[in-house]
N, C-alpha and C positions, 0 to 999 in steps of 0.2 A: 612523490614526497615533496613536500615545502623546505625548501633550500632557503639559507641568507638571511631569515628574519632577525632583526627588524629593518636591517641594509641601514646599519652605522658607517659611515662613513671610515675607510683607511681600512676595514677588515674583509672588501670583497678582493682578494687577490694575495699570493702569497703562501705560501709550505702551509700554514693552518688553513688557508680555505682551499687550498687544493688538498690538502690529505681529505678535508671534510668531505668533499664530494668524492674523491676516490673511494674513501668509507662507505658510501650513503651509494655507492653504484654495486660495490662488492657486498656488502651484508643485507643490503633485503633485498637485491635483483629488479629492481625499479627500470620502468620503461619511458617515465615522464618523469620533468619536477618543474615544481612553481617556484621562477625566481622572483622572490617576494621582497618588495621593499614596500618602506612608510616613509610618509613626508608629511608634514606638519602643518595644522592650523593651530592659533593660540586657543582658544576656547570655540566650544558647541556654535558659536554665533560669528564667529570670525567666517569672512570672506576671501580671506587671502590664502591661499595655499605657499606654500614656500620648499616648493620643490628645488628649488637650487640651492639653496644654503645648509650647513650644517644642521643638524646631524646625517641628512639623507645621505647616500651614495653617489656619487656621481654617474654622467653617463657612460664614462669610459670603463667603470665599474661593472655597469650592467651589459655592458657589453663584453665584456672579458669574462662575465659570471657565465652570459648565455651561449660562447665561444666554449667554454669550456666543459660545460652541461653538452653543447652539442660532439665537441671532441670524443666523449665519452660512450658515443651512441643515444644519446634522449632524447627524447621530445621536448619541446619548453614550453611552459606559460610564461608569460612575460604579466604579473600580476603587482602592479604600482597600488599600494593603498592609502589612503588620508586617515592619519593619527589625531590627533588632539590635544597640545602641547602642555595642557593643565591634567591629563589623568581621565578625562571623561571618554567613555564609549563613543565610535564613531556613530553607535545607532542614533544617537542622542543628538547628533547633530540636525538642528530644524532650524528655521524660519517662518513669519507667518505665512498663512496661505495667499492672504492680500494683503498688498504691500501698503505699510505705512510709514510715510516719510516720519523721520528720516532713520527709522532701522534698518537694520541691515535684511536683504532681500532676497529669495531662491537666484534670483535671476544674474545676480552677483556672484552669488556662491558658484552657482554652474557654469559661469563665465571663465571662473578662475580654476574651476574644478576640470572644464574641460579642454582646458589650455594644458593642463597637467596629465590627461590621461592622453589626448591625441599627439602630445611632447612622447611618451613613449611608446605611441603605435605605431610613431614613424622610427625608431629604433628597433621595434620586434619586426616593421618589415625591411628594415634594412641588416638585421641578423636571422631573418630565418627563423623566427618564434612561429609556432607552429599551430598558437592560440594565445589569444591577450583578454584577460580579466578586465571587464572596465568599470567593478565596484564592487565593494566587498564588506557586506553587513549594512547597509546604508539605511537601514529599516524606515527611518521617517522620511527619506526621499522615497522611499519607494511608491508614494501616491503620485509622484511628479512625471505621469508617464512624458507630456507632451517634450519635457526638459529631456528625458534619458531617451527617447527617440532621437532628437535634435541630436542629443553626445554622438550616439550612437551612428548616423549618418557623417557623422563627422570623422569619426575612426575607418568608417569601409573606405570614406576618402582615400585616403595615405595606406591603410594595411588592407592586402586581401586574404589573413588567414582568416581562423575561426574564432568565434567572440562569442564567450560566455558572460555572465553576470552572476555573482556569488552571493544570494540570497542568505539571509539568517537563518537559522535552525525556527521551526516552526511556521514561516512565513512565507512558503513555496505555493502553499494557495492562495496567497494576498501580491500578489506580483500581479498586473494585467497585461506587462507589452514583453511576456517570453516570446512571442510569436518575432520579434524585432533582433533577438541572438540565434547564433548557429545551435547552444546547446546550456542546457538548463544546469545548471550549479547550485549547491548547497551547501553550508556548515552544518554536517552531522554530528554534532553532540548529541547525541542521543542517550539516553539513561539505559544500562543495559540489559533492564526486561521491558523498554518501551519499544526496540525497534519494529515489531510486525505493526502494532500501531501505527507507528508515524509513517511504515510504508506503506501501507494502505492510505494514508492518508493522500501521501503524493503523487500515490499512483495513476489517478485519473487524471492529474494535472499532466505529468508527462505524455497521458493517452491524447489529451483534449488539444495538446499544441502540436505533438506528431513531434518533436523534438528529443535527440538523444539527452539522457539525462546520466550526470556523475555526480561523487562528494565534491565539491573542490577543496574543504577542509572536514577534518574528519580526526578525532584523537582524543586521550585519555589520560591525563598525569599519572603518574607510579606513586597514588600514595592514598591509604585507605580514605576511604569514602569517595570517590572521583570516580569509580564505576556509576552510581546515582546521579551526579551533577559534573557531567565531565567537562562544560564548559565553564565552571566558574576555577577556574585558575586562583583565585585566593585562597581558596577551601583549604581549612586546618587537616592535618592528618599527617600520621607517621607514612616513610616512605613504602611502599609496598609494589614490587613485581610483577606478581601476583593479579592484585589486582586490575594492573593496565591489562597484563595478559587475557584476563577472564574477559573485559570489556571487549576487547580487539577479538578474541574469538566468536561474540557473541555478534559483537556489528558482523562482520563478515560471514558469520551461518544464515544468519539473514538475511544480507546481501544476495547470498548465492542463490536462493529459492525465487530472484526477480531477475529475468532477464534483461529486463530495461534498466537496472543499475548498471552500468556501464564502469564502474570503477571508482577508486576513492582517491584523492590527492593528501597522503595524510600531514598531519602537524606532531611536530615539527622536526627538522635537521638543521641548528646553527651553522652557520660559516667556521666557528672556531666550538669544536667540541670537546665536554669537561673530560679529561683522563678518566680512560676506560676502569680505572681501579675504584675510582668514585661514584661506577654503576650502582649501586645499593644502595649507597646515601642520596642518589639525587632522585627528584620527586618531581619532576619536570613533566611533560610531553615527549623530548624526544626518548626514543627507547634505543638510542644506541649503550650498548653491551647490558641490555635487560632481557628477560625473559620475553619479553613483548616484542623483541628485536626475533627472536627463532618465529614466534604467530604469523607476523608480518611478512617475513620471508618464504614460507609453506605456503602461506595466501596467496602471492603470486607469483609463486613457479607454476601455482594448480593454474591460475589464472592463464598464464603464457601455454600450458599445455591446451588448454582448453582454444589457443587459438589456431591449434593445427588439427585438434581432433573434433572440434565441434559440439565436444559435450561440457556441463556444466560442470567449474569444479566444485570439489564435496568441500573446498578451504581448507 
């Protein structure tokens, strides 16, 4: 499960974000979570990252978050991501492909960009993070192999765990240098009669690079119509349980029929969680005290059974 999002600053620490995870370890039996923060660029074209200033987390924060994740028994990603301080999608973030003085330049961007992700690879290996994210949805860098090479060599420097990269939903066969992470990621938003689709689609990609493959996000608001379009988070609709539940059953029946899915990282679990009585009004992502909270938890217990008996679970 994805813990902490969006890592505002003064709320990683404290009786709310320790009951959060005591919650999020007790109600769905989780054996990983992604502690997830953002940090900010002003717009699609800014080159400065501003990982030290407000609103981010600090790193005594992320360190206290992945101390307390690992107190608890987990695993951690330690998954730092770049926000966009006007509204706009991180996908959206480009540059030209050749540079034109005096605009601003890939080469700028990933200057600043990789000063922010190798800044916390050397905190996930000086806490024991167990895998560290080092992009997540980046869709228009994703042609820039020679640049995400370059990061990449740059983080085994300082961390020796495992290093995935968190492609967008649809674009796991437009990626060229999976061969350069430990283990293939995704955002499975997926529509809930498109999954055998879309896993066949990826399926060859995971064969072709010999690389384990997981969701690293993965999730469904509680509120009609978000079964169909589960990643658009604005989407009108009354709150419904129901329906996240339907969704979450339907990714994980699916799941289960592919042995190379390896597991899903779902979205999401705040740091500071709305009062359990609020379940039914809120239309959110997380499914704490929703009907999607019981799917989620049956998923993997089958899942942890399955790693003593060696068979698949039914979810």
């Amino acid at each position: 499960m994805t813990w902490g999002w969006t890592g505002v600053r003064g709320t990683w620490g404290g009786p709310d974000a320790e009951g959060s995870m005591d919650l999020m370890v007790e109600r769905l039996g989780v054996n990983w979570t992604a502690i997830t923060l953002g940090a900010l660029q002003d717009t699609p074209q800014s080159t400065q990252i501003q990982f030290r200033d407000r609103p981010t987390v600090t790193d005594d924060e992320v360190r206290w978050a992945i101390r307390q994740a690992k107190a608890r028994g987990l695993k951690v990603c330690l998954k730092p991501v770049v926000n966009v301080r006007n509204g706009t999608w991180r996908a959206h973030i480009n540059f030209f492909d050749i540079d034109v003085p005096p605009e601003p330049t890939w080469s700028q961007w990933f200057a600043s960009y990789t000063e922010f992700i190798v800044h916390h690879a050397r905190i996930a290996a000086e806490e024991g993070a167990e895998m560290l994210c080092i992009g997540c949805e980046m869709v228009q860098s994703d042609r820039r192999e020679t640049q995400w090479r370059a990061l990449i060599a740059e983080v085994r420097a300082v961390y020796d765990g495992l290093v995935t990269y968190n492609c967008d939903k649809y674009q796991e066969d437009h990626v060229g240098w999976w061969d350069a992470v430990d283990v293939i990621s995704s955002s499975g938003y997926y529509p809930l009669d498109d999954w055998e689709k879309q896993l066949d689609r990826i399926e060859p990609v995971v064969a072709a690079f010999g690389k384990p493959f997981f969701f690293m996000e993965a999730g469904c608001p509680s509120r009609v119509g978000s079964p169909a379009l589960p990643n658009d988070w604005n989407l009108r609709g009354a709150p419904s349980q129901q329906a996240q539940a339907d969704w979450y059953e339907a990714a994980f029946t699916a799941a289960a029929r592919r042995d190379w899915v390896r597991g899903f990282m779902l979205w999401d679990w705040p740091a500071k969680l709305y009062d359990e009585s609020a379940a039914a009004t809120d239309d959110d992502y997380c499914m704490f005290g929703k009907v999607a909270e019981g799917v989620v938890r049956s998923a993997y217990a089958a899942a942890l059974r399955t790693d003593v008996t060696g068979r698949r679970p039914s979810w």
